[in-house]
DRENDO-1510 file (C-alpha; in Angstrom, 1 decimal, always signed):
<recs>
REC; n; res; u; v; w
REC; 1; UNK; +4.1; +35.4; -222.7 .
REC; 2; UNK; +5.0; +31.8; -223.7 .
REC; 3; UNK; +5.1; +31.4; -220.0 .
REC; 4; UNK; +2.1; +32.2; -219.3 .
REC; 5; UNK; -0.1; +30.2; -222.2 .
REC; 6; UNK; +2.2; +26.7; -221.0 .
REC; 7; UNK; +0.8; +27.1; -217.4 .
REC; 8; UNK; -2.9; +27.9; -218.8 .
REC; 9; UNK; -2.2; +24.4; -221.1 .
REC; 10; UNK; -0.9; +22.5; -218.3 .
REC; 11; UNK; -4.1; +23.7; -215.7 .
REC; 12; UNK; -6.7; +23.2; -218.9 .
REC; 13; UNK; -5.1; +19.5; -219.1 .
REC; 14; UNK; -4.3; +18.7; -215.3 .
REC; 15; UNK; -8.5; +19.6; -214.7 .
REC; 16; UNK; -8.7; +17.0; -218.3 .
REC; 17; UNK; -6.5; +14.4; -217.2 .
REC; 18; UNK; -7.8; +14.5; -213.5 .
REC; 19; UNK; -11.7; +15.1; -214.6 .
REC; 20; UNK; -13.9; +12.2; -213.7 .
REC; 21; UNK; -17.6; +12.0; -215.1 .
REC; 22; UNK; -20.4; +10.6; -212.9 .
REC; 23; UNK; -22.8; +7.9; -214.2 .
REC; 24; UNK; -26.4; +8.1; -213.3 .
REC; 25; UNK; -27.8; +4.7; -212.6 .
REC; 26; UNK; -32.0; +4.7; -213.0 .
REC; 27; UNK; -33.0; +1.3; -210.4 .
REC; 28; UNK; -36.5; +2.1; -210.6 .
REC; 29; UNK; -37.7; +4.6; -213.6 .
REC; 30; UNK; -41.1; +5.0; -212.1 .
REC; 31; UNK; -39.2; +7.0; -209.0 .
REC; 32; UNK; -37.5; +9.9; -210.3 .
REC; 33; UNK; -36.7; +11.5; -206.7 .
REC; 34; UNK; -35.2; +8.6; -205.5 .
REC; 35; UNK; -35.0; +5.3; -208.0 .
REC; 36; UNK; -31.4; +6.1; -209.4 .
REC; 37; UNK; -27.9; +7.0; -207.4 .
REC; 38; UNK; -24.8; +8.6; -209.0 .
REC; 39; UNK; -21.5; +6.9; -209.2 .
REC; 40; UNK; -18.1; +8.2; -210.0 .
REC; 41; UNK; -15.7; +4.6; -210.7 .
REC; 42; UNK; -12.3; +4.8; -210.2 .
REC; 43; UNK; -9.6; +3.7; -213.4 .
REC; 44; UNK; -8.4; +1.1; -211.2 .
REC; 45; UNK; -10.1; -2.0; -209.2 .
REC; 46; UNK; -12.6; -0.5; -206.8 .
REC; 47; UNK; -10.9; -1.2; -202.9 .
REC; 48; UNK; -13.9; +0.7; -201.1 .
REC; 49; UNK; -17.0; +2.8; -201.4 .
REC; 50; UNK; -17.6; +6.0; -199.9 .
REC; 51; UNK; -21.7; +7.3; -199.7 .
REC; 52; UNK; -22.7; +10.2; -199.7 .
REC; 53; UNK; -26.3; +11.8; -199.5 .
REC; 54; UNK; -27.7; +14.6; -200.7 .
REC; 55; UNK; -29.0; +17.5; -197.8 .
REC; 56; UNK; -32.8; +18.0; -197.2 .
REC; 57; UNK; -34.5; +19.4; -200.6 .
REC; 58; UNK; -31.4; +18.7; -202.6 .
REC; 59; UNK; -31.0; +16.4; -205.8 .
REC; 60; UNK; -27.6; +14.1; -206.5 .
REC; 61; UNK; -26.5; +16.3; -209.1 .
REC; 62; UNK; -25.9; +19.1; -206.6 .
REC; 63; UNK; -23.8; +17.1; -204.0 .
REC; 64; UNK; -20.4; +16.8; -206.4 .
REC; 65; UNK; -19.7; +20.3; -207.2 .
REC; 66; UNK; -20.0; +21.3; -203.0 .
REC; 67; UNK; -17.3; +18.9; -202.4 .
REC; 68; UNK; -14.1; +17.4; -203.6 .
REC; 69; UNK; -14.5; +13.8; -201.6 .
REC; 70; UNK; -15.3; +12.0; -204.9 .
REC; 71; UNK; -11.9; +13.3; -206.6 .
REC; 72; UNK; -9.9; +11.9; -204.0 .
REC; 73; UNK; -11.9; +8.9; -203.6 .
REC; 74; UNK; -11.3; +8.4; -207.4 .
REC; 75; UNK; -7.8; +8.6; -207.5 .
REC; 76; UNK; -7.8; +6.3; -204.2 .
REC; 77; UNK; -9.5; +3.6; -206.2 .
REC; 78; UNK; -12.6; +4.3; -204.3 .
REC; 79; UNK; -16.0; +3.8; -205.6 .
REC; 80; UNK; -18.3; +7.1; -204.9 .
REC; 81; UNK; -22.1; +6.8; -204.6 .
REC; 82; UNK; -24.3; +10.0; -204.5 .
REC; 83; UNK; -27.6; +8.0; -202.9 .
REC; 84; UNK; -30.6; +10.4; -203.1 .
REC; 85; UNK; -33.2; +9.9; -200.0 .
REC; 86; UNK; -36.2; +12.6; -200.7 .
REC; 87; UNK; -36.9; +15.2; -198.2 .
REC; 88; UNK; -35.7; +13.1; -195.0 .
REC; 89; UNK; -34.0; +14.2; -192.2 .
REC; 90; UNK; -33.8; +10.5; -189.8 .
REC; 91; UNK; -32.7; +7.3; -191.8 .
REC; 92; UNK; -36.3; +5.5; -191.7 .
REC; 93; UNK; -36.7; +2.2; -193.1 .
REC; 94; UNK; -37.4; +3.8; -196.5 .
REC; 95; UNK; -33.7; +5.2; -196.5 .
REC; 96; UNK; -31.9; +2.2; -195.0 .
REC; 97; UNK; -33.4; -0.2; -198.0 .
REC; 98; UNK; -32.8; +2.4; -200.5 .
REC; 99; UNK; -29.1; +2.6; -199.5 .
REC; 100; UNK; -28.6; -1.3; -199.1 .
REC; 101; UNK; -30.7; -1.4; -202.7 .
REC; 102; UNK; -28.3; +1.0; -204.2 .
REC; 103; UNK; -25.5; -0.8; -202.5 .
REC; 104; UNK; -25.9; -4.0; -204.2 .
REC; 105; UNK; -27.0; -2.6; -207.6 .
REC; 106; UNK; -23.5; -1.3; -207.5 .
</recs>
């Protein structure tokens, strides 16, 4: 039994210790679909970014629970930016300014 509750403690504080919170970042507020990006910093000094987009009809918040990039990336000291594009499927000129907006707003 006392085995058991330490490896539920250590899990419940690995998933604590390892957790990372995203930060939403509103650039334009009159834009809701696509005036803000999500970032997840790393604890140290940032040595890259990695982007990633959302899929066709899908918000930022859904793109970190479907994937485990950003963990890695955060414990790499890599910057991860969740840069929402609206319902495109081609990178127009729309997407590419977005991205370099969000880019150097970061």
């Amino acid at each position: 039994m006392k085995t058991l509750l330490f490896l539920c403690f250590a899990c419940i504080a690995h998933s604590i210790s390892f957790g990372q919170n995203f930060e939403r970042i509103v650039i334009d507020e009159k834009d809701p679909q696509t005036g803000y990006y999500l970032a997840v910093k790393p604890r140290g000094p940032i040595e890259g970014v990695l982007v990633l987009f959302p899929g066709f009809g899908e918000s930022a918040e859904q793109v970190l629970p479907e994937t485990k990039l950003h963990n890695t990336a955060y414990t790499n000291n890599i910057l991860t930016l969740v840069v929402p594009n609206g319902p495109r499927i081609y990178a127009d000129d729309f997407v590419v300014n977005n991205i370099n907006r969000n880019l150097k707003d970061s």
